[in-house]
Structure formats: C-alpha cells, structure tokens
N, C-alpha and C positions, 0 to 999 in steps of 0.2 A: 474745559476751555483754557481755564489759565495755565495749566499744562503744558498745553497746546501752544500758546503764544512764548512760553520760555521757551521750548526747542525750537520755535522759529526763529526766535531771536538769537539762541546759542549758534541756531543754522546758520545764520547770517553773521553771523561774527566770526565763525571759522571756517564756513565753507565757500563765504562770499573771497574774493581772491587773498585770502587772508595765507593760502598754501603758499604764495609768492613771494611774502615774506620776510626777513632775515632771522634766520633763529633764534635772535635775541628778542625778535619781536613777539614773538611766535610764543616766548618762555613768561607774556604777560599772562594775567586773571584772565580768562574768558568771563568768569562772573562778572568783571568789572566792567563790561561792555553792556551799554555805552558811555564811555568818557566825556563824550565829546556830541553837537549834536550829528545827528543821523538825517539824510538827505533821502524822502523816498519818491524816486523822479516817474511823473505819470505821464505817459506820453501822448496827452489829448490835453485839450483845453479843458480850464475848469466847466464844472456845470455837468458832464457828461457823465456814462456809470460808472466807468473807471475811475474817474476822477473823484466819486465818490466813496467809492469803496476803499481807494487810498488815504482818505482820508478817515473814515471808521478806524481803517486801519492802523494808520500811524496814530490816532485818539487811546486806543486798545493798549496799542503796546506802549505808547507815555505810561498810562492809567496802571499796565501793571509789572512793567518794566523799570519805571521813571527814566528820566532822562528827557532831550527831546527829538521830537520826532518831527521833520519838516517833510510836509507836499511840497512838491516843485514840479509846476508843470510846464514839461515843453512840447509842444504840441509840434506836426506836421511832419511831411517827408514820409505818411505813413508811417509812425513809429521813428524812422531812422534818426530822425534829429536827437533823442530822448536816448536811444541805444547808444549813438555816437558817443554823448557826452558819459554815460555810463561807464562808458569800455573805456574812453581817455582819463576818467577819473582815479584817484591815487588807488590802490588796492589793495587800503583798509579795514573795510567792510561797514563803512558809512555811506556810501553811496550806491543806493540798492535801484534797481528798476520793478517797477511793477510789467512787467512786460505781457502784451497779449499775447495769442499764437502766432499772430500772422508777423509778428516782427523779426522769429527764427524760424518760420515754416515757408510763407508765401513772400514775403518781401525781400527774402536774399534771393528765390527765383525769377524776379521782376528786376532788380537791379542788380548787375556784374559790378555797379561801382560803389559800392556801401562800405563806407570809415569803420566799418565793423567787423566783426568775424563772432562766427557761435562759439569759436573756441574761447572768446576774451568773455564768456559770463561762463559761471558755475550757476546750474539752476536750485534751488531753496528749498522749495515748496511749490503747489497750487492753492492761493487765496480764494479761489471761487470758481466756477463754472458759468457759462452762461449761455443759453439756447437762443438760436435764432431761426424764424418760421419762414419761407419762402410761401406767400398767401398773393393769391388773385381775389377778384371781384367774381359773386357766386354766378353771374352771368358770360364770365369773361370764356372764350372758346377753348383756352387750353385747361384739363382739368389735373394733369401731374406734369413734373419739370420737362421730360420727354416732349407731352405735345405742347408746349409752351416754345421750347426751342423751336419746333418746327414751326411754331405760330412766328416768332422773331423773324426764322432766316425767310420765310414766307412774304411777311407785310414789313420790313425794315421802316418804311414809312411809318408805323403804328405804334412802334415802339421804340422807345425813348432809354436804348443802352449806351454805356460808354466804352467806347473798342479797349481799352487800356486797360479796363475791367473784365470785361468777359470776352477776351480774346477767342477762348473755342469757339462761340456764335460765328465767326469769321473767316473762317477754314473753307 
C-alpha cells in the first residue's frame, strides 16, 4: 500500500498538468512534492461517499507522504462546479479533483455549455470503484429494467421519474 500511495502521489505531481510547465519548472525534485499544501477538490457535499473517501484519502497520503492535504468540497452542477474550478486552477499539480465517472462520461453529454473540457485533466489513477443496484419492491410488476421501462411508459402516473434524468423513458 505505501507503494501504492508514493506513485500516486509521484502521479499527481507530474502527470497532473505539471507537462505544462516551464522547463525550469519542470528541472524541480519530484521527491520534494509537496512543498506546498495540496487541495483535493470533492465535488459533493460533505457527509456523502466521495466525500469520504477523499478524505481517507488525503488522511493516507499526509500520514505517509507528510505534507498537507486539504478536502475542499464543492458540491453541485452535477460535478461541474468542482471540474470548473479544477481545470481553472494553476497547473501545478496541487489541485487535484477526485472526480466521478459521470463528470467526463455523462455530464459533458447533458451539457454543450460546461467551463470545462476532458482535455484540461490528465487522469492519475482510480481511487475506488463503487457498484450501484437498480432494486424494485419484491411485489412490484416489473421484474428486470426491460419490463420496468415498459411498466414507466405504461402508468407515468405511478411513477415518479425525472425527464432530465431518464430522457430514453420519453421518446
């Protein structure tokens, strides 16, 4: 594990936009990172899992890194608000985002207008994985996503989707 958390940390200190650099910059210690503290931006509000796990994790890499390590969370916009300030941040390689999927997968398809581009992150690592179950009530009529949909487009009255979410149901 401690391994593991020095080449993350190596990661983040030269693969984070650290290539951007000026070659003098560039000609510093990588050991000696970090100088300065390190800003790792969770883009939910505290209390949540991410929000935990960013903070294990920047606890981890104080503990055996030293240096410090700040959560900062900014919540909403789906993610964007938290990317935004990432991608306008100096690129140093002190201000890291813990980012989900959906902030470079699903949410630049949802919005044409996002202060961001996938091209302004270099991605690090994956910190964690995390599985989510799509579960009905054992009574309830649909018993796989298939007849579930067709239970939705069916009784709209009965169920309680939001259009901006599950756009397919709407076609």
């Amino acid at each position: 594990m401690r391994i593991r958390l020095k080449i993350l940390a190596l990661a983040c200190a030269l693969a984070s936009p650290m290539a951007h650099l000026s070659a003098g910059a560039q000609a510093a210690d990588p050991a000696a990172w970090p100088s300065k503290p390190v800003t790792l931006v969770v883009p939910f509000p505290p209390g949540g899992s991410t929000d935990i796990v960013g903070r294990l994790l920047a606890q981890r890499l104080r503990e055996e890194l030293g240096g410090l390590f700040v959560v900062e969370n900014k919540a909403g916009a789906a993610t964007a608000i938290a990317a935004t300030y990432v991608a306008r941040a100096p690129k140093d390689g002190y201000t890291l985002l813990l980012a989900t999927g959906t902030t470079f997968t699903v949410i630049p398809h949802m919005n044409d207008k996002l202060l961001y581009r996938i091209a302004d992150f270099e991605p690090v690592t994956t910190v964690m994985t995390h599985t989510f179950a799509f579960v009905v009530k054992k009574n309830f009529p649909a018993k796989d996503l298939r007849e579930y949909v067709a239970y939705a487009k069916a009784n709209p009255d009965k169920i309680n989707l939001n259009p901006a979410v599950t756009p397919s149901l709407n076609r």
